[in-house]
VMD Tcl script that draws the C-alpha trace (Angstrom):
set ca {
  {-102.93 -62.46 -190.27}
  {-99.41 -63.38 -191.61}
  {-99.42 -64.76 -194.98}
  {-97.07 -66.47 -197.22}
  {-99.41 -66.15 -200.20}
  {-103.02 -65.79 -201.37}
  {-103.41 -69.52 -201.04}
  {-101.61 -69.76 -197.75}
  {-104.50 -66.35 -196.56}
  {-107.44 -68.41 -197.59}
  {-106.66 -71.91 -196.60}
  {-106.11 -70.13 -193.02}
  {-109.50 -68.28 -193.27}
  {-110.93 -71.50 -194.18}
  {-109.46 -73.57 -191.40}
  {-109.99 -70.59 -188.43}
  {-113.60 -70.06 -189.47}
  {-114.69 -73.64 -188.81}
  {-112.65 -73.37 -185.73}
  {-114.72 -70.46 -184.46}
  {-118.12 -72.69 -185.88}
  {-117.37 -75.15 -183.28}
  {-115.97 -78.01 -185.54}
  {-112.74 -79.48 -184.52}
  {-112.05 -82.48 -185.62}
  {-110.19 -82.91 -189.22}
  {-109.27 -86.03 -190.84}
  {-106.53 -85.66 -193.57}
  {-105.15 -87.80 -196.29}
  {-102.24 -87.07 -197.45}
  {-101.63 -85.29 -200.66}
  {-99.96 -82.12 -202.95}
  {-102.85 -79.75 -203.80}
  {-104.88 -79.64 -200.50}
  {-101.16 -78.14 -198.87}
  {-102.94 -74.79 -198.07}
  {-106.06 -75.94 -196.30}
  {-103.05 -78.89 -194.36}
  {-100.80 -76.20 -193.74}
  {-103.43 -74.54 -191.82}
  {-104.36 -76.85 -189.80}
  {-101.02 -78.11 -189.04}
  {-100.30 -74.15 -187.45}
  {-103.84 -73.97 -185.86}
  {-102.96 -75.98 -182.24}
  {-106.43 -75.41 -181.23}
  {-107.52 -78.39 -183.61}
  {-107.49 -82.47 -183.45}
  {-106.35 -83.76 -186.63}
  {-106.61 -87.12 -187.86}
  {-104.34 -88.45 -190.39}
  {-104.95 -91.52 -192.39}
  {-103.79 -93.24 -196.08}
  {-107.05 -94.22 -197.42}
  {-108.90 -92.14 -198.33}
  {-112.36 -94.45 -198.31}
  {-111.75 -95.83 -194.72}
  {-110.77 -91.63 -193.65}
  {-113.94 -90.68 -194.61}
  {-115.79 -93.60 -192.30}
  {-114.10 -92.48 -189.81}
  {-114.94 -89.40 -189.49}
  {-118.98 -90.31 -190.25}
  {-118.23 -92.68 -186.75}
  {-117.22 -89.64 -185.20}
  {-120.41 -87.38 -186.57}
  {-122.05 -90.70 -185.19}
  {-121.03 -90.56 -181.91}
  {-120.66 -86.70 -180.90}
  {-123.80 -84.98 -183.36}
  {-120.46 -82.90 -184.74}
  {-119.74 -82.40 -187.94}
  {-115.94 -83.53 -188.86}
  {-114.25 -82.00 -191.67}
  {-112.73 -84.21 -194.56}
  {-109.78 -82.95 -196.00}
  {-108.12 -84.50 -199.46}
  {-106.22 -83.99 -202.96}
  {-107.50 -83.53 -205.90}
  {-108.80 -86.48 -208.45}
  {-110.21 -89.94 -207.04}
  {-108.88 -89.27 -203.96}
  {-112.03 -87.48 -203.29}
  {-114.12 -90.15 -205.07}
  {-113.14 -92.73 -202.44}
  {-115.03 -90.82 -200.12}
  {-118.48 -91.16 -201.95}
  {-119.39 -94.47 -200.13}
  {-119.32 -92.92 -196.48}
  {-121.38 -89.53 -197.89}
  {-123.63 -91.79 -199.15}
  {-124.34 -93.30 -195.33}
  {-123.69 -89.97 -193.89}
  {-126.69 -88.61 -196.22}
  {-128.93 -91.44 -195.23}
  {-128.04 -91.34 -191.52}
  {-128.81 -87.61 -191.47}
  {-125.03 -87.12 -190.30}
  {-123.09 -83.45 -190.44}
  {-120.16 -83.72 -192.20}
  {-117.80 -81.58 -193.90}
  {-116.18 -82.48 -197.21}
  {-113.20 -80.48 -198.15}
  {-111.86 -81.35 -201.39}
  {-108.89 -79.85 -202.92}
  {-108.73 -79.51 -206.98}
  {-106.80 -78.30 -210.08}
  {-107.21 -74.50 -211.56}
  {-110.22 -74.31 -214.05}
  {-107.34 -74.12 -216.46}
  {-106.75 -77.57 -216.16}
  {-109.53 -78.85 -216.05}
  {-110.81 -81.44 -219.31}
  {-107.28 -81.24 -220.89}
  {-106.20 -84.29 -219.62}
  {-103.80 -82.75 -216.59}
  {-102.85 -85.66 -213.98}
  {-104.85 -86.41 -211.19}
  {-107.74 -84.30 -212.33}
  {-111.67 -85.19 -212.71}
  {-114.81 -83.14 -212.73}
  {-115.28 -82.19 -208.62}
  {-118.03 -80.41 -208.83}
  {-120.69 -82.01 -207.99}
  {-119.50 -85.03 -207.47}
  {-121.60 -86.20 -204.82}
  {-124.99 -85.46 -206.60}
  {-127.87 -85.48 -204.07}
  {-126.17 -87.66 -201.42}
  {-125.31 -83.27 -200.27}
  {-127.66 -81.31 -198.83}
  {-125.83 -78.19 -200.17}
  {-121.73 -77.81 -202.22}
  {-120.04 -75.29 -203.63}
  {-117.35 -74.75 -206.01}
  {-114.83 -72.45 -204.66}
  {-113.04 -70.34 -207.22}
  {-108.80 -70.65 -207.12}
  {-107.96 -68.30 -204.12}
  {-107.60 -64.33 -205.44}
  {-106.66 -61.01 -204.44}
  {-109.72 -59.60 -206.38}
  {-112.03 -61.60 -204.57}
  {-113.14 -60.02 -201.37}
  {-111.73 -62.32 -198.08}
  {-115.28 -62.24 -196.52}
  {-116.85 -64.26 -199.08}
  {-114.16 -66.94 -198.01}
  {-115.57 -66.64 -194.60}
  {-119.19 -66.22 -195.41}
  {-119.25 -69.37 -197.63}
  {-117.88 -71.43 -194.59}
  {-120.58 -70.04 -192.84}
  {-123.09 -71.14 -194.94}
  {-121.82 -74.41 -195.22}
  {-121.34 -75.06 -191.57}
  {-124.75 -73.57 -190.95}
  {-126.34 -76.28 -193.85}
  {-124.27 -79.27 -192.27}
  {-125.71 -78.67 -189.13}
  {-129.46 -77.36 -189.24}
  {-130.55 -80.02 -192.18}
  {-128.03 -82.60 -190.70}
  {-126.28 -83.41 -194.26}
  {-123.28 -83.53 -196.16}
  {-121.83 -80.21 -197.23}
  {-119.20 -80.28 -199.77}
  {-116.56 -77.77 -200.30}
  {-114.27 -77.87 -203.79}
  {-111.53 -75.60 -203.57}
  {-109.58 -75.27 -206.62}
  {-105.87 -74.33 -206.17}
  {-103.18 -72.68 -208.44}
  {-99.50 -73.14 -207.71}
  {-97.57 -72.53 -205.34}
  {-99.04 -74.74 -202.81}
  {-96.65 -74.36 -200.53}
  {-95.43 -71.44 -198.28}
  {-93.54 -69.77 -200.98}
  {-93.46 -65.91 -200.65}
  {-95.07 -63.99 -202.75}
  {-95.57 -60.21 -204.04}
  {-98.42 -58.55 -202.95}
  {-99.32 -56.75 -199.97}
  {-101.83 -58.98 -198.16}
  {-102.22 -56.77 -194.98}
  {-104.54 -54.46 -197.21}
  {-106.07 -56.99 -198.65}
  {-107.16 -58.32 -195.20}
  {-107.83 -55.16 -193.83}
  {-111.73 -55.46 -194.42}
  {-111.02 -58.36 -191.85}
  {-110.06 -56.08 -188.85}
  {-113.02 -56.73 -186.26}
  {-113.26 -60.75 -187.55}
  {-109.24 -60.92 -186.41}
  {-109.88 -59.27 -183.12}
  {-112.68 -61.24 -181.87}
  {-112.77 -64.99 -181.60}
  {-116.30 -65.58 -183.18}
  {-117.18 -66.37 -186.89}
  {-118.04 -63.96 -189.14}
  {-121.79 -64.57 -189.94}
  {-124.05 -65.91 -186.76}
  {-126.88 -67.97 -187.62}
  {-129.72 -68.49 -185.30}
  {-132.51 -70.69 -186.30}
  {-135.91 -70.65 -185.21}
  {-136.93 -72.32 -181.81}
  {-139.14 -75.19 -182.80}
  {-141.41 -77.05 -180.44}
  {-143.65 -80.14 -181.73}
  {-143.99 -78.33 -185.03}
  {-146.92 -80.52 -185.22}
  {-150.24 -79.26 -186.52}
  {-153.72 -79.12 -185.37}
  {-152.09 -80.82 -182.16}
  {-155.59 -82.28 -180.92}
  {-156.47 -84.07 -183.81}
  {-153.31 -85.54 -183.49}
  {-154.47 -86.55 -179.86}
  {-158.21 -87.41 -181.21}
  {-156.10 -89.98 -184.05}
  {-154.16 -91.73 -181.27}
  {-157.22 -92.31 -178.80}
  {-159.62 -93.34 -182.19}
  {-156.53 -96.40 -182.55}
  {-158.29 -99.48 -180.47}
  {-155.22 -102.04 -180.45}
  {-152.36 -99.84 -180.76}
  {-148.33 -100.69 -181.04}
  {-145.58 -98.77 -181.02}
  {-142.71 -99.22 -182.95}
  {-139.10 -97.42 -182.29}
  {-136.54 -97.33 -184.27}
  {-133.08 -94.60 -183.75}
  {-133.87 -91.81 -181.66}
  {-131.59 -89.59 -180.18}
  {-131.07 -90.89 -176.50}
  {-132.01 -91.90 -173.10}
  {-133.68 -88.97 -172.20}
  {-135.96 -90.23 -175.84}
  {-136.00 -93.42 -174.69}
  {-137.52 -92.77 -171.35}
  {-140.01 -90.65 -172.71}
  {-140.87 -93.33 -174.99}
  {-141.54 -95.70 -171.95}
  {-144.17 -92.59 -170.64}
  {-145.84 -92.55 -173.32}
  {-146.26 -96.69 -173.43}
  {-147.64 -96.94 -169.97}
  {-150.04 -93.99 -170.52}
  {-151.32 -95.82 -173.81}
  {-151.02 -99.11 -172.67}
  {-149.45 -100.85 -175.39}
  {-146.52 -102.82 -176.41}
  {-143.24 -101.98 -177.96}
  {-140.98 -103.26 -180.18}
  {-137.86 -101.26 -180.14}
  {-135.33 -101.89 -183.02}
  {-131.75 -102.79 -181.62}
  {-130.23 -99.12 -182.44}
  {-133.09 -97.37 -180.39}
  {-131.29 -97.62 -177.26}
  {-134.50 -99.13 -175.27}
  {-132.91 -103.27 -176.06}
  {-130.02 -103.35 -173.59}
  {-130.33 -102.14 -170.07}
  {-134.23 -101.77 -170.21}
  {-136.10 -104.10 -168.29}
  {-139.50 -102.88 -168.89}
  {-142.71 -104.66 -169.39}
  {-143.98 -102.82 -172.13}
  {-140.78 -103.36 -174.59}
  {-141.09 -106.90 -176.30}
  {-137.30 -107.43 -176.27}
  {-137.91 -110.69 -178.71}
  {-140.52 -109.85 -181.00}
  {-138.72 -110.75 -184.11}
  {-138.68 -114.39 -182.50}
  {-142.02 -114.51 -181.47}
  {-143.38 -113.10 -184.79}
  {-142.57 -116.79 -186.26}
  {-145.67 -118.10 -184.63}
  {-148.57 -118.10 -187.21}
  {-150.72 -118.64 -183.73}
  {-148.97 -116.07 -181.81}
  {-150.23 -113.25 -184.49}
  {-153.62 -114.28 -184.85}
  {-153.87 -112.66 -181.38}
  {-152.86 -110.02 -181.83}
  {-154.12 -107.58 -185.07}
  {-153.20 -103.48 -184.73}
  {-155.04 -101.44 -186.04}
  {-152.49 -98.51 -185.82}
  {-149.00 -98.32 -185.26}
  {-147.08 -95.40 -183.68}
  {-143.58 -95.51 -185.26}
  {-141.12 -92.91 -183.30}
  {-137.59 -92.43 -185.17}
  {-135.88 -94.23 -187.65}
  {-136.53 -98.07 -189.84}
  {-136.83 -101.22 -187.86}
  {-134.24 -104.04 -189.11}
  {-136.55 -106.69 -188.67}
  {-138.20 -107.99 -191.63}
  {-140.97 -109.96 -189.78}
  {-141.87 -106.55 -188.38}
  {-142.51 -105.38 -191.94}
  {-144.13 -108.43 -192.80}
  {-146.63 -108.62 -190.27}
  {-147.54 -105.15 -191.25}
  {-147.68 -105.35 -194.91}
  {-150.03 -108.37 -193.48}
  {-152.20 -106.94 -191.23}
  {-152.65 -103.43 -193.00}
  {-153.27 -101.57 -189.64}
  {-156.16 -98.42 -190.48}
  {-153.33 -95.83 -188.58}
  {-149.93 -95.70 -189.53}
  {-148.53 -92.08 -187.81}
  {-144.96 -91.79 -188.28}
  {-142.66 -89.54 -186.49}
  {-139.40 -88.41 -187.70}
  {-136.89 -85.44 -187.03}
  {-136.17 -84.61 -190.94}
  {-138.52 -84.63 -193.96}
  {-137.71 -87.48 -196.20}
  {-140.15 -90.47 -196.92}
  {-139.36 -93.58 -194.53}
  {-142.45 -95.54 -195.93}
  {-140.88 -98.52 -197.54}
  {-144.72 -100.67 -196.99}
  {-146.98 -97.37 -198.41}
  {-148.68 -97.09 -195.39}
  {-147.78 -94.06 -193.52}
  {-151.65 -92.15 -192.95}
  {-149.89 -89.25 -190.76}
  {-146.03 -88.04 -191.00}
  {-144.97 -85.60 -188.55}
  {-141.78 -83.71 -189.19}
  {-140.61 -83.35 -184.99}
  {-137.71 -84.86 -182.86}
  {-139.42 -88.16 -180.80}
  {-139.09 -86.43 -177.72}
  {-140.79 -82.44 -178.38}
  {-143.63 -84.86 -180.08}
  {-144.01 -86.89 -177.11}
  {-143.89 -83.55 -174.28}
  {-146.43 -82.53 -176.95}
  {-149.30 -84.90 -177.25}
  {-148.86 -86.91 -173.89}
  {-151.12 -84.50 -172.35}
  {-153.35 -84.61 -175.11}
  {-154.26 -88.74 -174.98}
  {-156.60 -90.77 -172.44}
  {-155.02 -92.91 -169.69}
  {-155.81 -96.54 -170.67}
  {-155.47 -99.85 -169.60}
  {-152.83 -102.42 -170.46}
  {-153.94 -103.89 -173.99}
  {-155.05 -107.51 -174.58}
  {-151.75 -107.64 -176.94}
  {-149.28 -106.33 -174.87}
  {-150.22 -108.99 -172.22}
  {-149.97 -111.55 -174.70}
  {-146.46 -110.43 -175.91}
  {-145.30 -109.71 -172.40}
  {-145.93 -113.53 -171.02}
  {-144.42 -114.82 -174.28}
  {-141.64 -112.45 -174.34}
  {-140.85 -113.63 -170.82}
  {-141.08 -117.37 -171.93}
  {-138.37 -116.64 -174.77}
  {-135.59 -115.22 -172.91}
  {-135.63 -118.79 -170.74}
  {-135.83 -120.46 -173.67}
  {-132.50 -118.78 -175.11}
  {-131.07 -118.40 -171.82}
  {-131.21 -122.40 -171.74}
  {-130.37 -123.46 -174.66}
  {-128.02 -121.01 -176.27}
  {-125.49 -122.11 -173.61}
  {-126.46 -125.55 -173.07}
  {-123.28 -127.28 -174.73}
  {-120.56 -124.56 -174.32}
  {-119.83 -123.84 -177.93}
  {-119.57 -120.40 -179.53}
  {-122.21 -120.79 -182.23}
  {-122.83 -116.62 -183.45}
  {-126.08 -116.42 -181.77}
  {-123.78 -117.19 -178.21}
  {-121.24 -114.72 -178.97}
  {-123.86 -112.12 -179.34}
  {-125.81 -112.89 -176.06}
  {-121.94 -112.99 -174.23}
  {-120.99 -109.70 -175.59}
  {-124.34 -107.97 -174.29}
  {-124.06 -109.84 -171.09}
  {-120.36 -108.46 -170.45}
  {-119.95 -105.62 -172.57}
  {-119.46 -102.89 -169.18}
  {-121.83 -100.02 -168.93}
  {-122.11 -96.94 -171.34}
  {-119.78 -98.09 -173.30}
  {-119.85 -98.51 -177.03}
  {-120.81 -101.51 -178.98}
  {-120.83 -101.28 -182.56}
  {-122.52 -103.27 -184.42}
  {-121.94 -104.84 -188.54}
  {-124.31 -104.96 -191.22}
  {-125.99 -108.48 -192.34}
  {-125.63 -111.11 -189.29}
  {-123.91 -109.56 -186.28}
  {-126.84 -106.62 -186.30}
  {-129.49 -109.54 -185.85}
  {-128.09 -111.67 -183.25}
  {-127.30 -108.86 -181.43}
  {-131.49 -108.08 -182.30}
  {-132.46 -111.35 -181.47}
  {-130.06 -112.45 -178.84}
  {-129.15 -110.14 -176.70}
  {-129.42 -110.11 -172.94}
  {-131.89 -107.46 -172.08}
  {-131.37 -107.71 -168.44}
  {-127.48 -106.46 -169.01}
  {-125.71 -103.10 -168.95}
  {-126.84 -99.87 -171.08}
  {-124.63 -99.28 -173.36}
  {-124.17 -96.80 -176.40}
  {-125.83 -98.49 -179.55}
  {-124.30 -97.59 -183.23}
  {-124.09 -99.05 -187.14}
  {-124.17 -97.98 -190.87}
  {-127.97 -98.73 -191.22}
  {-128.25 -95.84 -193.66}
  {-127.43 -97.86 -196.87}
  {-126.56 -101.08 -194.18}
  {-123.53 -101.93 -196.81}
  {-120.47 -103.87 -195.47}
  {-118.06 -101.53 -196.25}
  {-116.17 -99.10 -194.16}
  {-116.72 -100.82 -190.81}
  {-113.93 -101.18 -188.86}
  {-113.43 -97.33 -189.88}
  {-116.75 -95.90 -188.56}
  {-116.43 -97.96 -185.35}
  {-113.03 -96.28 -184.93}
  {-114.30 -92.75 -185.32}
  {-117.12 -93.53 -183.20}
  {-114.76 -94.16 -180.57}
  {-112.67 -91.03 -180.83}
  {-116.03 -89.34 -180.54}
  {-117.80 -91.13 -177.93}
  {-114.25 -91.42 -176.20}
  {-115.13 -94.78 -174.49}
  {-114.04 -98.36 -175.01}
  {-115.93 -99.18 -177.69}
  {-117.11 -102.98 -178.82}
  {-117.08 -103.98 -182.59}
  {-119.27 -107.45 -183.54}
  {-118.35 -107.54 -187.24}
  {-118.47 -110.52 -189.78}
  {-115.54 -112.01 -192.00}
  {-116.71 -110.45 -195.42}
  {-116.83 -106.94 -193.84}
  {-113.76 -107.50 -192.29}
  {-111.58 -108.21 -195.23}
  {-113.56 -105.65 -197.25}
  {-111.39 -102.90 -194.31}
  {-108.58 -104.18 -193.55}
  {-106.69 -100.83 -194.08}
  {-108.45 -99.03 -191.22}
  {-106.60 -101.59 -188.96}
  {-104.01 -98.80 -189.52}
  {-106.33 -96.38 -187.48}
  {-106.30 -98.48 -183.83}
  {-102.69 -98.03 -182.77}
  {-103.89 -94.23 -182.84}
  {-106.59 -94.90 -180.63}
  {-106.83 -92.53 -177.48}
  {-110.10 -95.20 -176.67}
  {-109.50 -99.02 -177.14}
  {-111.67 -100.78 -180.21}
  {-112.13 -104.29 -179.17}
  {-113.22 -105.80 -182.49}
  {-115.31 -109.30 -182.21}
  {-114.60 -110.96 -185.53}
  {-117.11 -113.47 -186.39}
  {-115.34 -115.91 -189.18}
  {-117.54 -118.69 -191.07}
  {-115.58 -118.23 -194.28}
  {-118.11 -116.24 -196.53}
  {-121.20 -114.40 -196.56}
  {-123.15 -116.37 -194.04}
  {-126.74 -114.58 -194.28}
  {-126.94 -115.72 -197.59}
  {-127.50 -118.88 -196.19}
  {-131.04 -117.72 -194.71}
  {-131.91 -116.50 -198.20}
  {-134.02 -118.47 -200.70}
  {-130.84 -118.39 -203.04}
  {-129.46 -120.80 -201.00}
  {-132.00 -123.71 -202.73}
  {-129.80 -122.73 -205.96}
  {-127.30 -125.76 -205.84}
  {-125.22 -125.02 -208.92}
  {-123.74 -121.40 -207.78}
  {-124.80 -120.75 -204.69}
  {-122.07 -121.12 -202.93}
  {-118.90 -119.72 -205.41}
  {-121.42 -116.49 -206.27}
  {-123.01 -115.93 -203.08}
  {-121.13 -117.84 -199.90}
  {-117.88 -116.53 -201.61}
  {-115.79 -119.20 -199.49}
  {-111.98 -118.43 -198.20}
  {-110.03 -119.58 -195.85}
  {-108.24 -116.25 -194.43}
  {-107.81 -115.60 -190.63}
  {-106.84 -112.00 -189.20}
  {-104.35 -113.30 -187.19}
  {-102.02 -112.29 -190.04}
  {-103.36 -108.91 -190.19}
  {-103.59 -108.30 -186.53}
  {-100.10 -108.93 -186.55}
  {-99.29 -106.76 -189.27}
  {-100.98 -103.61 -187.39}
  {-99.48 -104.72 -184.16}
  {-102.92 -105.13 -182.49}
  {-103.64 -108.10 -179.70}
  {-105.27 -110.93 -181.25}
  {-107.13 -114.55 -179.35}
  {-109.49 -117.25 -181.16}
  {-111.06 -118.80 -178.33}
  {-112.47 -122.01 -178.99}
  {-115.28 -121.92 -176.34}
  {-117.60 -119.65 -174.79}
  {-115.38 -120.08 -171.60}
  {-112.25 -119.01 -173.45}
  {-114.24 -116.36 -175.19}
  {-115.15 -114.75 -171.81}
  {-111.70 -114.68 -170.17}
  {-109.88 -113.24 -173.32}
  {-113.03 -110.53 -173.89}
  {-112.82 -109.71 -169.87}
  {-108.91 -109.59 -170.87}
  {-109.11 -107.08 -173.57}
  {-111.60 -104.67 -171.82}
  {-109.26 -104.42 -168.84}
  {-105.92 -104.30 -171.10}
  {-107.25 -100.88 -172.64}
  {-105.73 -101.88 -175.66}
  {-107.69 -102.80 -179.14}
  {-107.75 -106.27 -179.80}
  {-109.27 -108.67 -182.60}
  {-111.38 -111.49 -181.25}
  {-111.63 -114.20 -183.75}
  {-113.87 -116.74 -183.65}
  {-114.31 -119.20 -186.22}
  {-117.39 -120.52 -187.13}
  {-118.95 -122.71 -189.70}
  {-121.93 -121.58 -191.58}
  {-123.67 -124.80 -191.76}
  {-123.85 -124.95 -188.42}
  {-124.71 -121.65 -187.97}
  {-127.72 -122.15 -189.57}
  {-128.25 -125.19 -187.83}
  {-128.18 -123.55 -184.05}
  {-130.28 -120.48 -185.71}
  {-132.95 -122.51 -186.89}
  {-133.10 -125.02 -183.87}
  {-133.50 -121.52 -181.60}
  {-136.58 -120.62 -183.94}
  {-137.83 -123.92 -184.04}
  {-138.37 -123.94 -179.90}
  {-139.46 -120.95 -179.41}
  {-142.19 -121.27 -182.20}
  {-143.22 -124.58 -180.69}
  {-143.45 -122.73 -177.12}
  {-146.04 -120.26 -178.62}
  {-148.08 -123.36 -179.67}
}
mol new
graphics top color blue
foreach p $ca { graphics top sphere $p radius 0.5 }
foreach p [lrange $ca 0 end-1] q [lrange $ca 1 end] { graphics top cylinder $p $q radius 0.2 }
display resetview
């Protein structure tokens, strides 16, 4: 309780109270006005501090490290668009129903709209992507300390229990620094006296305990058993223990599953319920005129698959009952018919005892024998003349990737081969991406604070596009306590645009949307000082990915691909495993 100054007392209080809260990871850019809150931290050895010069890839990493431990980490910058550059990873924290803790310093109200450097309007800057902000007045003697710690509080507490973004302004007069002042702040701490003696935060918060919170839990039960042909659809749920409930709750019902790559029932689960390849088999015009639902049980987050949706939209099943551990709308078809607010797993403790044993459905033999059928098919053919086409890479990295480690996985085409190729008979491992707003950006960042949360080797499959779009947060890997073995997938541009219907448009198809260039990371890996191999085969690519696991060192796996013949080897996969359904 030694201060140099007021700003010096409550950038302490600030940092020790979200000590106390549990939170202990901070991730700092460098900068003048957020010196008190940085000062802090730097005296408070009880903290991990993470220090990096962008500002936009900072903030994605410490999202990949909410990701990975459920913890909120704090943000920490200056004032002006240095806190701007951290709206893209709020915006996938928000959707991702992440904690985390943004910490923005800013300039006296005095300066504010008179055209003082580095200085923009703060407050509010994040708009709705926050579940709750505040604008913290310039630090002040006449302000009583405990609303410093009481705010914290608050803002911890909403981070947590709503699983949001909280976002803290702090405006800061001069001096910034630990310049003495006059002023006796002993007395003005004094109200402090039983805070400073214990080790525990101010205000305690204790919500509720919450079960199910579902109501009218047997006509819940009577909904399920009314559903004839029944499916159930998973998309991110919290964990194995989820998962295996999940696969209870199958076998009781007796129907099939299609569980969306980030569930965390794909790898590892050899189960005859879970249709590993249903995005495949959904191709087959024949193959679904078996098989109508007429209601769907959809546990945890959206599915990536589009066919999923499609066949839905389609079919127009009488039941949709939706499942979800937060309140907002996850509807994007307008068919939801019962939305219950309740993690996967109370829901399923819940109603299991409430539902009739059945029988193995019609469908889910069906899908089963057909599901069984398509992993020989890909086994066979995705290997069958040694090259590393993307859809091979994919199936390698599941195959080898060693278990409970971390594979990370890029928005647009490495997400979907990993969906649709992926060895389900290999090791479990920890599943993660930005599907909140699924944008390319920030990727190489969020699989880098994933690590440092999940502290594990973690894998990275990421494209070209998104690569280059992060090449700063190469910086972050030399840091590393975990290695990040990143599995660049090159074809020169933005290769799932070739599966769109833009690609019929000739004339600027491929300068506005396959944005061609002819860069290789080997340049950059250099630069960062970070191992680096382009196999050529998928022999190569399995001694130099067996190399990098057991180096413990991140390393950047190129492999270079072309995108015509990407969409060649994707399209010849669809095209025999459609005609095998006929």
């Amino acid at each position: 309780m030694n201060f140099a100054n007021i700003n010096h007392c409550w950038g302490s209080l600030i940092i020790e109270e979200l000590s106390r809260l549990g939170v202990d990871y901070f991730c700092v850019a460098p900068g003048s006005r957020s010196s008190p809150l940085v000062i802090a931290l730097a005296q408070n050895k009880k903290l991990k501090s993470f220090v990096h010069y962008d500002e936009r890839g900072l903030a994605f990493h410490a999202m990949g490290y909410s990701a990975s431990t459920k913890k909120p980490a704090v943000l920490i910058s200056t004032s002006g668009t240095a806190a701007a550059d951290f709206f893209p990873a709020v915006i996938e924290a928000s959707k991702k129903k992440l904690p985390l803790i943004v910490v923005t310093a800013d300039r006296p109200p005095e300066l504010r709209q008179t055209g003082a450097a580095q200085t923009i309007d703060q407050v509010g800057l994040f708009g709705k992507y926050t579940q709750w902000a505040t604008d913290m007045p310039c630090p002040d003697a006449n302000i009583a300390p405990q609303f410093v710690l009481t705010t914290i509080d608050q803002a911890v507490y909403q981070a947590v229990r709503h699983r949001g973004v909280v976002h803290i302004n702090c405006m800061f007069r001069q001096p910034l620094t630990m310049v003495k002042t006059s002023g006796d702040l002993k007395i003005y701490t004094k109200p402090l006296g039983r805070w400073a003696r214990s080790h525990e935060p101010y205000t305690d918060y204790v919500a509720g305990f919450e079960s199910a919170a579902v109501p009218s839990l047997k006509r819940v039960g009577t909904r399920l058993d009314a559903i004839k042909r029944g499916l159930i659809v998973v998309g991110k749920i919290s964990g194995t223990n989820e998962a295996q409930l999940v696969l209870q709750l199958s076998e009781k019902l007796g129907w099939p599953i299609f569980a969306d790559i980030s569930s965390g029932l794909r790898l590892g689960q050899n189960h005859s319920h879970l249709i590993h390849y249903f995005d495949h088999l959904l191709l087959s015009d024949k193959l679904q005129n078996k098989l109508y639902f007429d209601g769907v049980l959809h546990l945890g987050g959206r599915m990536t698959s589009v066919r999923y949706y499609d066949l839905i939209h389609k079919q127009k099943p009488l039941e949709y009952i939706m499942v979800l551990d937060h309140a907002l709308r996850n509807d994007p078809n307008h068919q939801v018919t019962l939305r219950i607010e309740s993690s996967v797993g109370n829901f399923i403790k819940t109603v299991i005892g409430l539902i009739k044993q059945r029988k193995q459905s019609s469908a889910l033999k069906v899908l089963s024998k057909a599901n069984q059928i398509t992993d020989k098919l890909i086994e066979k053919y995705i290997f069958e003349d040694g090259r590393l086409s993307e859809p091979c890479v994919a199936r390698m990295v599941s195959q080898l990737i060693p278990e409970d480690q971390g594979l990370f996985l890029s928005n647009s085409m490495p997400i979907r081969d990993m969906s649709n190729y992926a060895d389900f008979k290999a090791s479990r491992v920890c599943v993660n991406g930005n599907r909140g707003a699924s944008g390319i950006d920030g990727i190489i960042a969020s699989a880098a604070g994933y690590a440092s949360g999940l502290q594990k080797p973690v894998t990275l499959m990421i494209g070209d596009l998104a690569a280059l779009h992060d090449l700063n947060s190469l910086g972050m890997l030399r840091g590393l306590s975990v290695p990040l073995i990143i599995v660049l997938l090159n074809n020169g541009g933005g290769g799932i645009f070739s599966f769109l219907p833009i690609a019929d448009f000739k004339e600027g198809f491929e300068k506005f949307w396959g944005t061609p260039h002819s860069f290789s990371l080997a340049g950059a890996a250099a630069m960062f000082e970070l191992n680096y191999s382009q196999p050529m085969d998928a022999v190569h690519f399995k001694k130099v990915y067996m190399q990098a696991l057991k180096s413990q060192t991140s390393t950047i796996i190129e492999i270079i691909t072309s995108r015509e013949e990407n969409l060649k080897v994707h399209r010849l996969m669809e095209d025999v495993i459609k005609e095998s359904m006929n």
